[in-house]
Residue frames as qw, qx, qy, qz and C-alpha x, y, z in Angstrom:
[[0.686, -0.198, 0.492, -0.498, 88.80, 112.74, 104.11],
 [0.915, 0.267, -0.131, -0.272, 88.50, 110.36, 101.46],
 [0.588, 0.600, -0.529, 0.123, 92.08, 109.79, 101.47],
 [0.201, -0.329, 0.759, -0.525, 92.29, 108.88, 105.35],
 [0.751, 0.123, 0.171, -0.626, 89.48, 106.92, 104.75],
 [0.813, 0.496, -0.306, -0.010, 91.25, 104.61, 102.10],
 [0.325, 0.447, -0.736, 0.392, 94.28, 104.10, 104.49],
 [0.623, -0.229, 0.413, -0.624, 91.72, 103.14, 107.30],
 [0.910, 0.039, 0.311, -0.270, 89.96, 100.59, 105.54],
 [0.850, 0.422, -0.115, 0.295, 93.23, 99.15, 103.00],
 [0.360, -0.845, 0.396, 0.016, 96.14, 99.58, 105.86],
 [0.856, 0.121, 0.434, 0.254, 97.97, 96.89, 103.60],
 [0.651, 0.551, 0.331, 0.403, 98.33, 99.50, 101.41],
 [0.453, -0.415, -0.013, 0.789, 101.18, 102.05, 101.71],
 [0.094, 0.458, -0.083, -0.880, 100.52, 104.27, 98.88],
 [0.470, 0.553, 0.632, -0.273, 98.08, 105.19, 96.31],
 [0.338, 0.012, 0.538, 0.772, 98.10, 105.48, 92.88],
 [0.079, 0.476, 0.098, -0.870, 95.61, 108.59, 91.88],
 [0.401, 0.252, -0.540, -0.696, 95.43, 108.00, 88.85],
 [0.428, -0.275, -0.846, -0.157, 93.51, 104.17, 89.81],
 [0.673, -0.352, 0.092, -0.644, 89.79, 104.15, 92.04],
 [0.055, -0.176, 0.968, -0.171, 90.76, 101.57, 94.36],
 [0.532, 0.234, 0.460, -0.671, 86.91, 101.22, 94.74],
 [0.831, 0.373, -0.018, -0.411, 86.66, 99.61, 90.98],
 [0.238, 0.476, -0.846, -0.012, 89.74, 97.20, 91.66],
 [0.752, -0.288, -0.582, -0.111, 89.53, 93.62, 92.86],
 [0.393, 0.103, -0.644, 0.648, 91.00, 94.72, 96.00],
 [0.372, -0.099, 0.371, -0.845, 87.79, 96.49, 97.24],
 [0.131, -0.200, -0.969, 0.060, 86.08, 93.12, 98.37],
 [0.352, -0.544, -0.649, -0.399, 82.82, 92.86, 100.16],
 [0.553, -0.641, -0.323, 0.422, 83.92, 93.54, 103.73],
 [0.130, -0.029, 0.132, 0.982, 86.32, 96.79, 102.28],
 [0.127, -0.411, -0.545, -0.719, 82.92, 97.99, 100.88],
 [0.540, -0.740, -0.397, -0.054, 81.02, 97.41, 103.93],
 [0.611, -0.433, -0.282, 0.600, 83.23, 98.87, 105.83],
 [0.100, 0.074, 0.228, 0.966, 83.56, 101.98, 103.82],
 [0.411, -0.497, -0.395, -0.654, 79.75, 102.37, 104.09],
 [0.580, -0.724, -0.330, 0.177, 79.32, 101.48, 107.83],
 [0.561, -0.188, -0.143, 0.793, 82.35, 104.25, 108.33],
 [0.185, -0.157, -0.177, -0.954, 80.63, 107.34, 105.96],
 [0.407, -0.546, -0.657, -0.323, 77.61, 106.35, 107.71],
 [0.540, -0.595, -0.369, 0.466, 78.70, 106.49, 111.06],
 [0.400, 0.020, 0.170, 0.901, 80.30, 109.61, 109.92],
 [0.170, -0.560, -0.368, -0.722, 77.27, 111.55, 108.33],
 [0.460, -0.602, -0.597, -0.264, 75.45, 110.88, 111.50],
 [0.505, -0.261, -0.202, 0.798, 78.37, 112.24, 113.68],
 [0.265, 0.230, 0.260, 0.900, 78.05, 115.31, 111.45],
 [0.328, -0.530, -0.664, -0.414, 74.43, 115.59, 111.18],
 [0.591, -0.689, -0.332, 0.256, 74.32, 115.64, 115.30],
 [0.220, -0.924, 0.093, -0.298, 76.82, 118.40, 115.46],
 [0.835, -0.469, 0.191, 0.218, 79.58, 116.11, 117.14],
 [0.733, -0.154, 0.186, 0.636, 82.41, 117.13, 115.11],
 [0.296, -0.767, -0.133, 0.553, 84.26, 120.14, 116.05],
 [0.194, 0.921, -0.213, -0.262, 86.37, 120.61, 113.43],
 [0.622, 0.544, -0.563, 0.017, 89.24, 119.37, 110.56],
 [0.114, 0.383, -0.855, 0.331, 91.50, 117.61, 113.46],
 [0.386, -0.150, 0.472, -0.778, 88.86, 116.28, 115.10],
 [0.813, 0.397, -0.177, -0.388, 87.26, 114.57, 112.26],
 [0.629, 0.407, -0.662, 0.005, 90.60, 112.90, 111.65],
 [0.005, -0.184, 0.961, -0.208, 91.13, 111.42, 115.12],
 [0.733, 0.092, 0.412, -0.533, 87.43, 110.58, 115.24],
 [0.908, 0.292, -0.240, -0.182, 88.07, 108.20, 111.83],
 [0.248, 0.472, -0.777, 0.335, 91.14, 107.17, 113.39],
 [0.217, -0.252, 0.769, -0.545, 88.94, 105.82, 116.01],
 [0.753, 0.246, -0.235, -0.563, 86.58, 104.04, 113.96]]
């Protein structure tokens, strides 16, 4: 999840290096940040309620974020 999550909010970026936490680079700004928290928010609460079915599901539901 994390990793669909990171191509969501940094579609600029084609691939990730593993070995670097984009999250302590200069590329995660203020609005990347917010956005990563208003997304695992909206998320938990999805969860929380029961609204997501399962693994595929999840992914087109951040796809639709």
């Amino acid at each position: 999840m994390a990793t669909i999550l990171r191509a969501k909010i940094f579609p600029e970026i084609k691939e990730f290096d593993p070995k670097i936490n984009i999250w302590n680079t200069d590329l995660a700004t203020h609005d990347k940040q917010y956005l990563r928290e208003d997304y695992e928010d909206k998320l938990v609460s999805f969860l929380k309620a029961g609204l997501i079915k399962d693994w595929e599901y999840l992914k087109k539901i951040i796809e639709n974020l």
